[in-house]
Every structure is written in structure tokens, then in C-alpha cells.
ROGUBA-167111 format. One line per 10 residues: number of its first residue (from 1); their letters; for each residue y, x negated, z of N, C-alpha, C. Coordinates in steps of 0.1 Angstrom, whole numbers, plus 5000, padded with zeros to 4 digits. Last residue first. Layout:
BEGIN
NUM) A) Y,X,Z,Y,X,Z,Y,X,Z | ...
//
This chain:
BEGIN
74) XXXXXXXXXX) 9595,6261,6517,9585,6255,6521,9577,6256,6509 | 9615,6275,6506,9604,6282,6511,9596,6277,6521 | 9633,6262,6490,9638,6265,6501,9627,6271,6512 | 9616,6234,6476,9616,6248,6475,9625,6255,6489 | 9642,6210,6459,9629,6215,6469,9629,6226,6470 | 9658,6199,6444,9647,6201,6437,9637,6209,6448 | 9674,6185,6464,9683,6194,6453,9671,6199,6447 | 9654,6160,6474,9664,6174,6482,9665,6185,6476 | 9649,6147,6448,9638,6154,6455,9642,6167,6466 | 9676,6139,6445,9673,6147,6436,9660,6154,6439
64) XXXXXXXXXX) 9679,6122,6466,9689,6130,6467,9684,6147,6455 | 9658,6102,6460,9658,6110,6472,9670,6127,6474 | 9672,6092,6442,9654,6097,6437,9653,6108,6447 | 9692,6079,6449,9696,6088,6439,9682,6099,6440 | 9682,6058,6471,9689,6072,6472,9693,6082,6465 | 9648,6048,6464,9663,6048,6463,9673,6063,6468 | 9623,6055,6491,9629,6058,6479,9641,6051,6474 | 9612,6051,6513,9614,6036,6507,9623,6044,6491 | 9617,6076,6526,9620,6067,6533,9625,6054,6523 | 9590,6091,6513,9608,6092,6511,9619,6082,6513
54) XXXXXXXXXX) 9568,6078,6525,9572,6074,6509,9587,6076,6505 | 9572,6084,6556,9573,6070,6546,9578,6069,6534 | 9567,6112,6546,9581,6108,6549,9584,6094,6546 | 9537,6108,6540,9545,6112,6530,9563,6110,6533 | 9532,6102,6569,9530,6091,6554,9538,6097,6543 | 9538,6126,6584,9546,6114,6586,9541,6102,6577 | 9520,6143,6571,9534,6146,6573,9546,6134,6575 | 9498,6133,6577,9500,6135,6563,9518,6135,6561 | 9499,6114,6608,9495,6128,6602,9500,6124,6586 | 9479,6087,6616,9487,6091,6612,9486,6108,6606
44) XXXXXXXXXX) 9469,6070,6646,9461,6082,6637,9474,6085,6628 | 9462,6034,6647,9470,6047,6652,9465,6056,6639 | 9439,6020,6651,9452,6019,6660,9458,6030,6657 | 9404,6014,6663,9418,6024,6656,9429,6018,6662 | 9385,5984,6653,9390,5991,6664,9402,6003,6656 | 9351,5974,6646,9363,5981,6639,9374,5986,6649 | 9330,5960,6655,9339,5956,6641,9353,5962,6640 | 9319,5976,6675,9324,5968,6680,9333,5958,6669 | 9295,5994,6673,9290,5979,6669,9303,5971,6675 | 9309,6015,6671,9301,6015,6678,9294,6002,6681
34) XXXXXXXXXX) 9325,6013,6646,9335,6014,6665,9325,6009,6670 | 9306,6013,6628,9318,6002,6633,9324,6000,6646 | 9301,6041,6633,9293,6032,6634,9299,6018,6638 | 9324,6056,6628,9319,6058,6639,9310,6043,6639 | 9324,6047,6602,9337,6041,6601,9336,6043,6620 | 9304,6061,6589,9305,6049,6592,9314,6040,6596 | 9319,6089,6591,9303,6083,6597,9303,6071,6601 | 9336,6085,6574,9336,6089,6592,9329,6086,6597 | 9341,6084,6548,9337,6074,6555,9330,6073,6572 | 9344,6111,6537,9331,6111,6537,9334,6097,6542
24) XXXXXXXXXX) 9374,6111,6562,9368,6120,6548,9350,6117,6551 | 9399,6098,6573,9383,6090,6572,9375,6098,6561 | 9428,6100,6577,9420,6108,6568,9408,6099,6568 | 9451,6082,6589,9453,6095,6590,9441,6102,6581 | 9452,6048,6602,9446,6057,6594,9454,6074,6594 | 9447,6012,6609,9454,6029,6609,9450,6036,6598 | 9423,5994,6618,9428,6000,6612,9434,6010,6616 | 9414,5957,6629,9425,5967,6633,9423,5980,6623 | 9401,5936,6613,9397,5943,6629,9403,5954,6632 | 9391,5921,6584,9404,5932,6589,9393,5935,6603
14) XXXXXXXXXX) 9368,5901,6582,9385,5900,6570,9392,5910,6577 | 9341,5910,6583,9351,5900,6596,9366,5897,6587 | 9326,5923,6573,9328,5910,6569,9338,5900,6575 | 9333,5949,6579,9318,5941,6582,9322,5924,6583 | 9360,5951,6573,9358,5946,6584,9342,5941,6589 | 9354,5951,6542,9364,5945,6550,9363,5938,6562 | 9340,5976,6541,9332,5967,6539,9341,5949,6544 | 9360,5997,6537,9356,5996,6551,9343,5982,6551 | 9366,5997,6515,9375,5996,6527,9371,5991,6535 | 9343,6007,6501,9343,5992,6495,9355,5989,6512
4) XXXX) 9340,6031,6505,9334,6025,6512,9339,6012,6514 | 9375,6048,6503,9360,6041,6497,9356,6035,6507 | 9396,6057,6523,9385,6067,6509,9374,6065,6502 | 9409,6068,6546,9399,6058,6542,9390,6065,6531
//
């Protein structure tokens, strides 16, 4: 959650649910919401498992070349 403007959504009664993996400088208010009863979590996402997402929707050529291209290191 990166802007405020996101989270202004659920004040307004347009979204109840959010997933997430990163609140950042919203956290605060994003506690507040819960607190009030606007905002419920659904699931915490790691970094690890949204970035797989993005592999996921790739084509397979894009995917094949990101493989062939990686650091054996980590």
C-alpha cells in the first residue's frame, strides 16, 4: 500500500477487503481502518510470492530468457 489516495477507497465504502504484502508509511492508518471496522486483511503476501506472480503471467519465450539470464548466485 503506497498512497494514501488506496486507502481512501475503503473510507468511502468502494473496497472492504485488502491483500497486501507492504503497508510502508500507510500502516498507521491502514491500523486505524481496522480499528473503525472499514477495512478488513485478507492475506499477507511475501515479495517472493508477487514477484513469482509476475513470472507466472509471462509468455514462455520471456520466461525462458529470464532463466538463461539469472545469476547462479542468487
Amino acid at each position: 500500500v503506497g498512497r494514501s489516495e488506496h486507502l481512501d477507497l475503503f473510507e468511502q465504502g468502494i473496497a472492504r477487503k485488502l491483500d497486501f504484502s507492504f503497508a510502508g508509511t500507510q500502516s498507521l492508518r491502514i491500523s486505524q481502518l481496522l480499528e473503525d471496522g472499514l477495512l478488513e486483511v485478507g492475506a499477507i503476501h511475501t515479495y517472493i510470492e508477487l514477484y513469482a506472480r509476475l513470472v507466472v503471467d509471462l509468455i514462455p519465450n520471456v520466461v525462458l530468457a529470464a532463466g538463461f539470464m539469472a545469476d547462479r548466485a542468487g
